[in-house]
VOGU-3710 file (C-alpha; in Angstrom, 3 decimals, decimal comma):
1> xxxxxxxxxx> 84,349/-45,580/188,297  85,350/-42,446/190,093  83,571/-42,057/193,338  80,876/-38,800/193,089  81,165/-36,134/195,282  78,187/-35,294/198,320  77,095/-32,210/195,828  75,112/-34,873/193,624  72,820/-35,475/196,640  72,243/-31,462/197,178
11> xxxxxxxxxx> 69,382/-29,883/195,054  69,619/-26,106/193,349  66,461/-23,555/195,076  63,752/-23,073/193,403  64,880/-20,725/189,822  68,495/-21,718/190,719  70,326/-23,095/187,418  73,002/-24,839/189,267  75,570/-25,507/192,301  79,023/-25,474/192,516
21> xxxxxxxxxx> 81,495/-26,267/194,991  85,464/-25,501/194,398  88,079/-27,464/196,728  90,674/-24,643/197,119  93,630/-27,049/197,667  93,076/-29,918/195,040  91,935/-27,083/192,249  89,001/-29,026/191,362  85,207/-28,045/191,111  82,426/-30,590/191,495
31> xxxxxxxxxx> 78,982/-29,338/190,534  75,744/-30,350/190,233  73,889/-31,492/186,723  72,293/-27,979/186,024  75,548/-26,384/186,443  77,462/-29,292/184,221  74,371/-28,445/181,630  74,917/-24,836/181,585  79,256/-25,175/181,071  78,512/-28,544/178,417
41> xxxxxxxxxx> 80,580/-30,954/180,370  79,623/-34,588/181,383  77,385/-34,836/184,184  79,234/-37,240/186,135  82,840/-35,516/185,296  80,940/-32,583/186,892  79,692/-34,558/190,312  83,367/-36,625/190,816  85,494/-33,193/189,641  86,851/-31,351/186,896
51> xxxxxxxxxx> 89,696/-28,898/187,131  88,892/-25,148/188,633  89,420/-23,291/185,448  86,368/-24,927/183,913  84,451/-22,101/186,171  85,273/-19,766/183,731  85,107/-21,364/180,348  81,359/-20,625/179,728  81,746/-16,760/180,515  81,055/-14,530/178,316
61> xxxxxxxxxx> 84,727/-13,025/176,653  83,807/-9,648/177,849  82,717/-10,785/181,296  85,494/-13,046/181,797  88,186/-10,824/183,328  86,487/-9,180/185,435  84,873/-12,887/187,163  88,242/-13,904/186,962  89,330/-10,869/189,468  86,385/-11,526/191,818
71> xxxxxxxxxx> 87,142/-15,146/192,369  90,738/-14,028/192,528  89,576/-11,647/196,097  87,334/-14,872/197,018  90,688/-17,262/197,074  92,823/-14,412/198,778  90,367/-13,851/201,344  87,409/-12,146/200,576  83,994/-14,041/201,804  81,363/-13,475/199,932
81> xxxxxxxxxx> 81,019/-13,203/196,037  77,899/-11,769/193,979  78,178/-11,072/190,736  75,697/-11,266/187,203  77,267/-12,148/183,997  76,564/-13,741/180,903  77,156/-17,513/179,480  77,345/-18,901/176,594  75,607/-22,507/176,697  76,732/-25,814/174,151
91> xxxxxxxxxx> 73,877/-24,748/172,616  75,641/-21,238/171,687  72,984/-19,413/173,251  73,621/-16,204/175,682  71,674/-16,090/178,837  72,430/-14,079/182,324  72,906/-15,714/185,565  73,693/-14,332/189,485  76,152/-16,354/190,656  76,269/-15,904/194,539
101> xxxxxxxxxx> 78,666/-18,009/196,982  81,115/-17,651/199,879  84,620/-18,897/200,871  84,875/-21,459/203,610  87,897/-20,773/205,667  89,268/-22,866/208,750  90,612/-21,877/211,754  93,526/-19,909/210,557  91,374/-17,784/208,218  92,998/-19,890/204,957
111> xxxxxxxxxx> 90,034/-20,455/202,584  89,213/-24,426/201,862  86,565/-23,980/199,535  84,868/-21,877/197,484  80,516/-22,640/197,218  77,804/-20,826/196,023  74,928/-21,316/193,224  73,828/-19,652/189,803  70,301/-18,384/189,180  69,408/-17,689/185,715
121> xxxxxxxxxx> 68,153/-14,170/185,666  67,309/-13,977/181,661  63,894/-13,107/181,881  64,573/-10,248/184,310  67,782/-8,989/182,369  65,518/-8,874/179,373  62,375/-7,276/181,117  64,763/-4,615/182,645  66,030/-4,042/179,297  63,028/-3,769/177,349
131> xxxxxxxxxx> 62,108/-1,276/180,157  65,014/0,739/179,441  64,760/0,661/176,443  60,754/1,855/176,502  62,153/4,589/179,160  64,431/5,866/176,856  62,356/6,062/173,494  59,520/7,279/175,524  61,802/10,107/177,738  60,838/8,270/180,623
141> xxxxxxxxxx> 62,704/8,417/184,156  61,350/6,144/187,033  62,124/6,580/190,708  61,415/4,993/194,031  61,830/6,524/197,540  60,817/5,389/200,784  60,175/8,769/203,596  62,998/9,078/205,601  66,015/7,508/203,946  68,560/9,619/202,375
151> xxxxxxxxxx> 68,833/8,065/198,781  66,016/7,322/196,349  65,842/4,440/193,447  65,970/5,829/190,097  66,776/4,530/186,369  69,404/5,804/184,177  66,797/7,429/182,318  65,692/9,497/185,122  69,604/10,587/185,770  69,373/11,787/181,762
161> xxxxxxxxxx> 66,202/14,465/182,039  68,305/15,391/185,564  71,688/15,651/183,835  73,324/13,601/186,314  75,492/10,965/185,789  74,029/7,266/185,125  73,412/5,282/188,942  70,964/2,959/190,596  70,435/5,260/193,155  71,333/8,878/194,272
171> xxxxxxxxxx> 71,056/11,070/197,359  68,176/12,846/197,759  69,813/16,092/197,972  71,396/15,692/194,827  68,092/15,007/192,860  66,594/18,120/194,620  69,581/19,869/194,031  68,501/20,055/190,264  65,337/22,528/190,805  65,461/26,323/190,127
181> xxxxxxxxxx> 64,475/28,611/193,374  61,320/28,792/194,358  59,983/25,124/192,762  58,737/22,177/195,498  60,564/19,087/196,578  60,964/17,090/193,609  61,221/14,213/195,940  59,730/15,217/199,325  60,306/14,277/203,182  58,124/14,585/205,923
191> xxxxxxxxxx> 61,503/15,287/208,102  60,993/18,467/206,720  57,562/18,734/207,406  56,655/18,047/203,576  54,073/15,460/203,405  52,371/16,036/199,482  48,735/15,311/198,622  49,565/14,351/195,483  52,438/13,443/193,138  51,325/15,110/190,104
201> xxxxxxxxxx> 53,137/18,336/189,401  55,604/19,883/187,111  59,124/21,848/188,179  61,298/23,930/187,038  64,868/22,547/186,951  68,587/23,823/185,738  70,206/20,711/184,181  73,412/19,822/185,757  75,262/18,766/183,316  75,056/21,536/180,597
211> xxxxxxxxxx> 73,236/24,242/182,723  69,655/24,015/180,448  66,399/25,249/182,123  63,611/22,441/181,276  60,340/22,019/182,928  60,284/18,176/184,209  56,440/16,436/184,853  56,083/13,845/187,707  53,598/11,866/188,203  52,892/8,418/189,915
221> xxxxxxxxxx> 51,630/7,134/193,514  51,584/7,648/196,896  51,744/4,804/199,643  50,788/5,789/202,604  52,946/3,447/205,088  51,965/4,020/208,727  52,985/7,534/209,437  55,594/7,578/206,175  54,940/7,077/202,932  56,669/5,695/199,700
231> xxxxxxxxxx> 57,078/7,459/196,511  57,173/5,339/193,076  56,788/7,392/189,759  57,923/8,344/186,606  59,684/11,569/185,253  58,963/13,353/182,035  60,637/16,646/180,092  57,421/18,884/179,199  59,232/22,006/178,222  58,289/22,020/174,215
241> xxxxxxxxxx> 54,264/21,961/175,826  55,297/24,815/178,543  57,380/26,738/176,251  53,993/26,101/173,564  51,792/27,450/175,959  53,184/29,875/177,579  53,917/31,482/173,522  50,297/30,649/173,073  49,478/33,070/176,109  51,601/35,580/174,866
251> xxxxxxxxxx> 50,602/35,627/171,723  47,211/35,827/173,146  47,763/38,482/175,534  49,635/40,553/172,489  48,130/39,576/169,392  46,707/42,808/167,950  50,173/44,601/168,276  51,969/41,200/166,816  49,750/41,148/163,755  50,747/44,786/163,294
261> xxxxxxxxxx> 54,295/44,208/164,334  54,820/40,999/161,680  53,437/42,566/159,127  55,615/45,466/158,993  58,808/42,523/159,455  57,104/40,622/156,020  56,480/43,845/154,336  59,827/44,805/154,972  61,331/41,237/153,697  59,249/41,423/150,518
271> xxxxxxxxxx> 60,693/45,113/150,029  64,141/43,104/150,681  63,537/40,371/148,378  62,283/42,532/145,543  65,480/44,548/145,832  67,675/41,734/145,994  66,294/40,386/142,802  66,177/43,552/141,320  70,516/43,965/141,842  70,601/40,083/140,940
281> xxxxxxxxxx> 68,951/41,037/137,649  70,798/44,262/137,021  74,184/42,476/138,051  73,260/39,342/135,948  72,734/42,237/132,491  75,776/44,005/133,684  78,177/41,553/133,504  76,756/40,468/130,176  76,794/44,102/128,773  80,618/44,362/130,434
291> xxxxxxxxxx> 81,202/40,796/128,381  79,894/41,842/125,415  81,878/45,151/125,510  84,993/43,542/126,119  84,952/41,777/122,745  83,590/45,191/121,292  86,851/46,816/122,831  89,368/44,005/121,969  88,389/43,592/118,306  88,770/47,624/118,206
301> xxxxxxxxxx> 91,549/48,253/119,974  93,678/44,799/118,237  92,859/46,084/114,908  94,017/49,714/116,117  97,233/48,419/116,847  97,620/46,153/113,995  97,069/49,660/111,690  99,309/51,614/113,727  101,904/48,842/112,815  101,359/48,576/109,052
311> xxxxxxxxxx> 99,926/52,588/108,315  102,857/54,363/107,386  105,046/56,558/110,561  102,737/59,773/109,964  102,339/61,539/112,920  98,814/62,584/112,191  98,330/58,746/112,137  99,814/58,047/115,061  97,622/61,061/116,932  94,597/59,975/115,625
321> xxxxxxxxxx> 95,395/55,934/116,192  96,588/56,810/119,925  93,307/58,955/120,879  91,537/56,008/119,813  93,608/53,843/121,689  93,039/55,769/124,413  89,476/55,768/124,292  89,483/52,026/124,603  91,216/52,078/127,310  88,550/54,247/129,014
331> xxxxxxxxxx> 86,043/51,523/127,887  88,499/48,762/129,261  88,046/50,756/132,654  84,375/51,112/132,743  83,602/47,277/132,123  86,087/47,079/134,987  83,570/48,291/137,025  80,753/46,847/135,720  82,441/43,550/136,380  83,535/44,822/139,704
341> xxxxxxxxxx> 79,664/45,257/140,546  78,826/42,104/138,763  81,433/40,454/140,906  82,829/38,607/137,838  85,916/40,649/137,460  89,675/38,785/137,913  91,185/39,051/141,376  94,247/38,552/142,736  94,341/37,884/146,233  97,479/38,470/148,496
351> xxxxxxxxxx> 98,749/40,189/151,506  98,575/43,927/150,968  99,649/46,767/153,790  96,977/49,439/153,318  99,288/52,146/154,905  102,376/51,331/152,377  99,944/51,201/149,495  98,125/54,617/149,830  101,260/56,317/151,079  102,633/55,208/147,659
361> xxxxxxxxxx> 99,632/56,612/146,483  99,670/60,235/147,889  101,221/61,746/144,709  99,032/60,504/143,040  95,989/61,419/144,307  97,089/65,170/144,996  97,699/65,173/141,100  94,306/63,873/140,649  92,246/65,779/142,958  94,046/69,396/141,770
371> xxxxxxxxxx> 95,172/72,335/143,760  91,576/73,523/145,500  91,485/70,352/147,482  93,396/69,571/150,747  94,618/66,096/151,224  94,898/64,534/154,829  96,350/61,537/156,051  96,285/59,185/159,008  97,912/56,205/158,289  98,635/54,128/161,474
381> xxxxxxxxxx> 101,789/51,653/160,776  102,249/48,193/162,096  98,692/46,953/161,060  98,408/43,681/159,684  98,448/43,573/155,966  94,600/42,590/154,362  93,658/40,233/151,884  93,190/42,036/148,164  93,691/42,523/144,891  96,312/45,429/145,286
391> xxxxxxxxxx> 95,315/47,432/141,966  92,000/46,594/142,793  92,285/48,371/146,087  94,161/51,418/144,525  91,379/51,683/141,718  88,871/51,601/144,593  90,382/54,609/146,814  90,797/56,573/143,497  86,701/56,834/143,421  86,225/57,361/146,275
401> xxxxxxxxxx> 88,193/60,293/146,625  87,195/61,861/143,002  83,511/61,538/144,416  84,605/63,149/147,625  86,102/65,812/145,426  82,972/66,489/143,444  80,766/66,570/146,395  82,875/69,663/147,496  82,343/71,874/144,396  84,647/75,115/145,807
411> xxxxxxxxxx> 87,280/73,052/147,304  87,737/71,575/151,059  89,369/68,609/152,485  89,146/65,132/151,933  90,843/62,928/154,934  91,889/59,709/154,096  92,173/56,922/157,103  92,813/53,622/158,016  92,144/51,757/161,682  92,117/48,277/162,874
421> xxxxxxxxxx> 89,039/46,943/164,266  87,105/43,905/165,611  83,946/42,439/164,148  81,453/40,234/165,997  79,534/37,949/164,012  75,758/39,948/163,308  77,423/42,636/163,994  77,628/44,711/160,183  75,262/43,101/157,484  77,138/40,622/155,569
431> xxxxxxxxxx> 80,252/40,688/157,290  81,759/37,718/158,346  83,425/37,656/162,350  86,553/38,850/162,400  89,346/41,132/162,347  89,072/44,275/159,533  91,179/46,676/158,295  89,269/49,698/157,689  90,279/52,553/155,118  87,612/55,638/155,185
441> xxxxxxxxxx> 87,633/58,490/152,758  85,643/61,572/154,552  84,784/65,100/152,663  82,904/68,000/154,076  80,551/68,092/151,169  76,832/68,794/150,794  76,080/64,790/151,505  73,110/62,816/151,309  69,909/62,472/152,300  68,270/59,274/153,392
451> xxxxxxxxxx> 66,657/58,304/150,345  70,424/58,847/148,113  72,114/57,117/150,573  69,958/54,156/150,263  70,616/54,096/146,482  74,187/55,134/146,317  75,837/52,041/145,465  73,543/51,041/142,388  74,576/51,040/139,549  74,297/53,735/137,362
461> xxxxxxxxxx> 72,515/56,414/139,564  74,285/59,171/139,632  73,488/62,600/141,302  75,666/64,129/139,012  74,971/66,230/136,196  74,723/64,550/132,405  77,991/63,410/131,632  79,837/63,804/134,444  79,582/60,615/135,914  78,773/57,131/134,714
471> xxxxxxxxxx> 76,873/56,091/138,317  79,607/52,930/138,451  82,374/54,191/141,099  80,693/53,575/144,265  78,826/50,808/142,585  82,325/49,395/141,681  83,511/49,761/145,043  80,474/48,144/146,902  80,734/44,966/144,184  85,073/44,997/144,991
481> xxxxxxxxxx> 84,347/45,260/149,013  82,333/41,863/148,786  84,443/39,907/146,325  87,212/40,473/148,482  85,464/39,153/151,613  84,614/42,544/153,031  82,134/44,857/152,912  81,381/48,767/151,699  79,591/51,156/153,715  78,383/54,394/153,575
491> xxxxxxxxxx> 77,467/57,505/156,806  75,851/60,925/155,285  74,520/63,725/157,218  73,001/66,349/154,315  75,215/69,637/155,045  77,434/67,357/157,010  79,072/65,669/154,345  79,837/61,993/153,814  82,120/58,923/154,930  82,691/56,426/152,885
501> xxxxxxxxxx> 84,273/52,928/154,524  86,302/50,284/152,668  86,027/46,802/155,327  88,877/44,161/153,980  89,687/41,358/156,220  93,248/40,931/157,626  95,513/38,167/155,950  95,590/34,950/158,214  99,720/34,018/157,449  100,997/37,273/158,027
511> xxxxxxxxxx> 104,528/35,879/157,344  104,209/36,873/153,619  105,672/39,570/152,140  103,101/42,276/151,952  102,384/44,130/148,544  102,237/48,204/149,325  101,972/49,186/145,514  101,233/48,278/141,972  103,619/45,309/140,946  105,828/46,417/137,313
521> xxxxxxxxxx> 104,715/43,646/134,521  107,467/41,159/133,693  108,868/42,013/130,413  107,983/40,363/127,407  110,028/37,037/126,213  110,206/36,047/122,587  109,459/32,473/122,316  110,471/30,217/118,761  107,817/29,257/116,089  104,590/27,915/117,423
531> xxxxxxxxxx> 101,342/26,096/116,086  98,585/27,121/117,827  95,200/26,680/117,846  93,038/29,715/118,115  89,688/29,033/119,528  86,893/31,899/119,542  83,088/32,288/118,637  83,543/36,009/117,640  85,469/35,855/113,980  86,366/39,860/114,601
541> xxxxxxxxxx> 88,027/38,649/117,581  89,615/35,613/116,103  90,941/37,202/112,870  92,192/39,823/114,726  94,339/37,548/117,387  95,010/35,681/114,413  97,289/38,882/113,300  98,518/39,465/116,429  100,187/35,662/116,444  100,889/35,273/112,803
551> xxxxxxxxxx> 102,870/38,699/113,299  104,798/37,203/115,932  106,093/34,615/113,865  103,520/31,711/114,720  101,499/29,451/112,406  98,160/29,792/113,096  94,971/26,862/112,883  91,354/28,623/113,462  88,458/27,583/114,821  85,339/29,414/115,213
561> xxxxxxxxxx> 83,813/26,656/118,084  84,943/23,872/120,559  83,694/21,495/118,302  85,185/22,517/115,201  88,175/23,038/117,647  88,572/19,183/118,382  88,270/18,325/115,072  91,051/19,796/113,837  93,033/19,196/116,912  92,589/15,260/115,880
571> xxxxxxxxxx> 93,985/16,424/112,211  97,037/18,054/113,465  98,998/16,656/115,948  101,711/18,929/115,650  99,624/21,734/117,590  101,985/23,281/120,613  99,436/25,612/122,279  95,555/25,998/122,626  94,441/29,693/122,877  90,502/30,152/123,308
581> xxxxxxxxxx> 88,134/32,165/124,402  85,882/30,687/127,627  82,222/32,042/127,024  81,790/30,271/123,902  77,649/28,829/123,293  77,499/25,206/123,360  80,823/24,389/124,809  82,718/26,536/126,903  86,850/27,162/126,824  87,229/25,016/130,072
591> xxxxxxxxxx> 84,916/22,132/128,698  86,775/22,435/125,554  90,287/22,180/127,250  89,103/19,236/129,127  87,893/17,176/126,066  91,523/18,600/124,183  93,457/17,491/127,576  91,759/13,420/127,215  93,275/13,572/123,283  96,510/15,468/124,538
601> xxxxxxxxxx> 97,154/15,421/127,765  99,418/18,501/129,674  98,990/20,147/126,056  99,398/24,357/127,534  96,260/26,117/127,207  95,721/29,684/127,255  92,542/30,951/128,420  90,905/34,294/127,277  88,016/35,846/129,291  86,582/39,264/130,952
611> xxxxxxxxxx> 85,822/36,948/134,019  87,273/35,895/136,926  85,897/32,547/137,036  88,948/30,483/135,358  91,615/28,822/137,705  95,313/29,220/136,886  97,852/27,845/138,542  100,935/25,372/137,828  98,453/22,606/138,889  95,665/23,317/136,411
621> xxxxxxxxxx> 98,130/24,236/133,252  95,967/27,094/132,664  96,750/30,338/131,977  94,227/33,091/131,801  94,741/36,404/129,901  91,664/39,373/130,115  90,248/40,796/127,497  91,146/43,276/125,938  94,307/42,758/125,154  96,885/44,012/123,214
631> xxxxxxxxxx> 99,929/41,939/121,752  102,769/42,662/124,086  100,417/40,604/126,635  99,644/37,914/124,255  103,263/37,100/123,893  103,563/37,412/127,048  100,871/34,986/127,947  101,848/32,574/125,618  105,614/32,228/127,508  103,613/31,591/130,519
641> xxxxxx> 101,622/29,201/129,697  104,859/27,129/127,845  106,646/27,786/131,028  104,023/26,169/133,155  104,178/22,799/130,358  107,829/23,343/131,583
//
C-alpha cells in the first residue's frame, strides 16, 4: 500500500472544508479527507497523491478558467492566492468555498509547493444574496464608513440610487460628489469639522449616470468610537413622497385659483369633445350621403350614355343628353368633396413639386378667376417635391383661390405662395414633426371674424349668399390636408383679409421623378370576348353596367349579392373576370373576392367603389375603378385588371 503523505496527520480550522497541498515538481496534490469529500475521490488516493489537475475538476465550468489563471500566477511566482468559487460535489450539489493558500519557494525564489485550505462559505454567499436581493426589491442601499478614512463600504444597491457604477467600496468624494449645492455631507467627516447628531435626513442629489434629480433618505446609526465615529446605514429614493408633498403644498397654497383654472381646462375639453363628435357624426352621414349619390350619379349618367348611343344623331338630342351629362359631372365633383371631408375619397400618393404643378396651373387659374382679379406668384424652385395626390392638390388650390376671389367682390389680388419650413413636434395641432411644404393663397378681402373663422372648414356653412356656394370647398380642403398627412389652416383679420395655408409633408426618397401636373389617361385597349361576373346590390346600377359590358362585346352573368355571386361562380367555371361593387350589406366586394379567390384562385377582380379604402396593386390582383363611371373607363379597367392576371 502506498505510503500516505504528513497532510493526513494535519486537521482543517474550525469551518474549513478541507486542505490541500500541491508538490510543484512531481505534479501531484495530496489532500486531506474533507477536501477528497468535496472533489469525490478516494480518501486515501487523496492522502498518498493524485495528479494536480484534479484541483480543478470540481470547479464550477464558469469558474474554472479563471482558477485556472490564478494558480497559473501562483506556479510562476506569485505568493499568495485567495479566491471564492463554486463546486460541484458527487452529490451534484453547488456550494461556495474561499480557497486561500501560498507558494513555498526555496532559496532561489523557484516555487516547491503550492498549500492552502478551502472554507465553505455557502451560508454567507446565500445570506449576502438574499440581502441583495431584499436591497434590491426593497430600493435599499447600505453603507459603512469609519471617520477618517477616505473610502466607505457600500452595496451595489446603494451604487444604483447613486448612479454609480457597481463596487464594494468607493471614495468618499465620489459618493458626496452626487449631491446638488447647498445639501449636507451625505457621508460626513469630522476632518472637516462635520461631526452629525444624527443620521436621519434626506438630500438632494443629481444622478450620475443619467443626470436625474431624486431626493435620497438616509437613515441608520451612529457609533461613537473614542473621538471618531462609524457610520452604518441604509439609503432610500423618496422623491415620488417629496415630489407628493411638495404638489400637495402647492395645491394647497393655490387651490382656489386651480379649481377655477381646471375647470375652465375640462370645460374647454368637453366643448372639444362635443365638437369632435359632432364632425365624427357629420363626416360619418357625409360620406354615406356622398356613397349614396355616387350610385344616384352612375346609374344616371350610364344610362345617359347608353341613350346617347342608341337615340338617333339629332343634335337637339345630343344638347339635351350632354347638359345632362354635364350636370353629373358637377354631382361627381361635389361628392368629391364630401368624400374629401369624410376622408374616404381615393388617393394617390407620389412625389409632387408644388412649384411645377401650380406654374402649370397659372393659365388656368387666370381663366378662372376673370379679368378684375390680379394674380401673383412666388414660387421658390429647388424645394423638395411633397407627398400627394397631384389632382387632388390642383382641385384643392382651385378653392381656395375662387373663395379668395369671392371674398373680394370689386376685384383685388390674390397672391399665391409656397415656402419650405420646419415643424417641431407640438408645434401646429395635429401635425406630425417634420419638414412641410407650405402653399398659401392670400386675398385682401373683407375676412373673418373670430367666430367664422372657427367654423370655416365645416361642412356646409357658407357665408355666401343662397346658391352661391355649397359650404364644401374649404371643408374639402381641410378633410384633403389631413388625408395626405398634413394639415389646413386658416389667419383672418376682418378688413384685413384672409390666408389660407395648405401644410403637405416633403417626400422621404426624393430620387423619384416628381409629378408637376395632371397625368393624360392611358388610352383605352380593346380586349377579346369575356365572361364576367357582375356583382352589385343596386339592380339600376347592375343593369346598367350590364349594358355597358354586353355592348362591348362581353357575355355577361348577374348577381344582385356576394352570396348569390358564389353560387353561380360554382355553376360556371368558365367565368374570366369578377366585377363588383364593395359596399354591398351582408358581404362586402373584398369579403366576396376572398371567398371567390379560395374557389379560383388569381381569378382578376375588379373592384367598384366611391372609397378609398380598397388596395390595388400587382400583389393584391385588385383593381379598383370609382364610381361614377362611364364606359371608356370600364374597358379600360377591365385591361388592367387582365394585365395584372398577366
Amino acid at each position: 500500500m502506498p505510503e500516505s503523505h504528513p497532510i493526513q496527520a494535519l486537521r482543517a480550522p474550525t469551518g474549513a472544508s478541507g486542505l490541500w497541498e500541491w508538490d510543484i515538481a512531481s505534479g501531484r496534490l495530496y489532500t486531506d479527507d474533507g477536501f477528497a469529500d468535496l472533489y469525490g475521490i478516494d480518501r486515501v488516493a487523496g492522502q498518498t497523491g493524485v495528479p494536480a489537475e484534479t484541483f480543478f475538476r470540481a470547479i464550477h465550468p464558469e469558474d474554472r478558467s479563471r482558477i485556472r489563471i490564478a494558480v497559473a500566477g501562483i506556479l510562476s511566482g506569485a505568493e499568495l492566492f485567495s479566491k471564492e468559487f463554486r463546486l460541484v460535489t458527487p452529490q451534484n450539489v453547488t456550494i461556495w468555498v474561499h480557497a486561500r493558500g501560498r507558494a513555498h519557494i526555496n532559496d532561489d525564489d523557484v516555487p516547491q509547493k503550492f498549500t492552502g485550505v478551502l472554507v465553505d462559505v455557502t451560508d454567507r454567499k446565500k445570506t449576502e444574496e438574499r440581502l441583495r436581493i431584499a436591497q434590491t426589491a426593497g430600493g435599499i442601499g447600505t453603507f459603512e464608513y469609519v471617520d477618517g478614512f477616505a473610502t466607505a463600504t457600500i452595496s451595489h444597491e446603494f451604487c444604483r440610487l447613486l448612479g454609480l457604477h457597481p463596487a464594494l467600496s468607493l471614495p468618499v468624494q465620489t459618493i458626496n460628489s452626487t449631491l446638488q449645492p447647498g445639501q449636507p455631507l451625505l457621508l460626513p467627516d469630522s476632518r472637516h469639522g462635520v461631526v452629525p447628531e444624527t443620521i436621519d435626513a434626506i438630500f438632494r442629489i443629481t444622478r450620475n449616470d443619467d443626470g436625474a434629480s431624486r431626493w435620497i433618505a438616509r437613515r441608520g446609526e451612529i457609533l461613537r468610537e473614542g473621538s471618531g465615529f462609524r457610520l452604518i446605514g441604509v439609503i432610500y429614493d423618496v422623491t415620488d413622497a417629496q415630489e407628493t408633498e411638495a404638489a400637495l403644498r402647492e395645491l394647497n397654497e393655490t387651490l382656489e385659483s386651480r379649481v377655477q383654472s381646471e375647470l375652465v381646462i375640462r370645460h374647454r375639453a368637453v366643448d372639444a369633445l362635443r365638437q369632435a363628435q359632432k364632425m365624427e357624426s357629420i363626416g360619418q352621414l357625409t360620406g354615406g350621403i356622398a356613397h349614396d349619390f355616387n350610385n344616384l350619379l352612375m346609374a344616371i349618367s350610364s344610362s345617359l350614355e347608353l341613350l346617347k348611343k342608341r337615340l338617333p344623331n339629332d343634335p337637339q338630342y345630343n344638347r339635351l343628353i350632354d347638359n345632362a351629362q354635364q350636370a353629373t359631372e358637377r354631382g361627381a365633383g361635389l361628392t368629391q368633396r364630401m368624400l374629401a371631408f369624410a376622408r374616404k375619397q381615393d388617393l394617390k400618393s407620389e412625389p409632387v413639386d408644388v412649384a411645377g404643378l401650380i406654374g402649370g396651373m397659372t393659365h388656368l387659374l387666370r381663366h378662372t378667376l376673370g379679368p378684375a382679379w390680379t394674380l401673383a406668384f412666388d414660387l421658390p424652385g429647388g424645394f423638395p417635391s411633397v407627398v400627394a395626390d397631384a389632382n387632388q392638390v390642383e382641385m384643392a388650390i382651385i378653392n381656395l383661390t375662387v373663395n379668395a376671389r369671392d371674398a373680394m367682390a370689386d376685384g383685388g389680388t390674390i397672391r399665391v405662395t409656397t415656402d419650405r419650413c420646419q415643424v417641431m413636434a407640438g408645434d401646429i395641432v395635429d401635425l406630425a414633426g417634420g419638414e412641410y411644404i407650405r402653399i398659401s393663397v392670400h386675398d385682401e378681402g373683407e375676412g373673418m371674424d373670430a367666430e367664422t373663422l372657427q367654423r370655416a372648414t365645416e361642412p356646409f356653412f357658407t357665408t355666401k349668399g343662397v346658391g352661391k356656394g355649397t359650404g364644401l370647398g374649404l371643408s374639402m380642403v381641410d378633410g384633403l390636408a389631413k388625408q395626405m398627412n398634413g394639415t389646413f389652416t386658416l389667419r383672418s383679420t376682418p378688413g384685413q383679409g384672409t390666408s389660407a395655408t395648405l401644410w403637405l409633408p416633403v417626400a422621404d426618397d426624393q430620387a423619384s421623378v416628381p409629378v408637376a401636373a395632371t397625368r393624360v389617361s392611358q388610352p383605352d385597349t380593346t380586349i377579346g370576348p369575356l365572361k364576367i361576373l357582375a356583382v352589385d346590390d343596386d339592380a339600376l346600377i347592375l343593369m346598367n353596367t350590364t349594358e355597358f359590358l354586353q355592348d362591348l362585346g362581353h357575355q355577361v352573368v348577374e348577381a344582385l349579392s356576394g352570396k348569390e355571386a358564389l353560387a353561380l361562380l360554382d355553376k360556371h367555371p368558365d367565368i374570366d373576370l369578377i366585377i363588383t361593387d364593395q359596399a354591398m350589406p351582408n358581404m362586402t366586394g373584398l369579403q366576396l373576392v376572398a371567398k371567390a379567390r379560395e374557389r379560383r384562385p388569381g381569378l382578376p377582380v375588379l373592384i367598384v367603389s366611391g372609397y378609398g379604402e380598397i388596395p390595388q396593386n400587382s400583389q393584391t390582383g385588385l383593381v379598383k375603378l370609382d364610381k361614377p363611371f362611364n364606359q371608356a373607363q370600364l374597358s379600360r379597367s377591365l385591361h388592367d385588371a387582365l394585365a395584372i392576371r398577366a
